[in-house]
C-alpha positions, 0 to 999 in steps of 0.5 A: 523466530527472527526479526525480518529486519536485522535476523536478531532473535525476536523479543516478545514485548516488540514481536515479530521484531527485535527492538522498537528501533526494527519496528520503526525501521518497518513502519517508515517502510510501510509510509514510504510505500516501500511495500507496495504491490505493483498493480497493472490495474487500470483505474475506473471512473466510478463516477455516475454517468448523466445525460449530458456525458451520454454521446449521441452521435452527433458531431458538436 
């Protein structure tokens, strides 16, 4: 196995990478969003509706 960093040889002590400098390398990806999946999802309001956001057709 090799680290998905720098390819090293992987160490047990720091697995799957190499050193403790790859793994932070990884992390500091991780908090940059560098490992984001893009999404075309739209959000949804998933507030609850009430009787005041409820449109009775008129025209205010």
């Amino acid at each position: 196995m090799s680290c998905p960093i720098c390819s090293e040889p992987t160490e047990k002590q720091y697995r799957p990478f190499c050193s403790r400098r790859c793994a932070d390398v990884d992390l500091g990806r991780w908090m940059l969003g560098k490992y984001a999946i893009p999404s075309e999802a739209v959000e949804e309001d998933d507030s609850p509706k009430t009787s005041d956001d409820e449109d009775d057709g008129r025209l205010h």
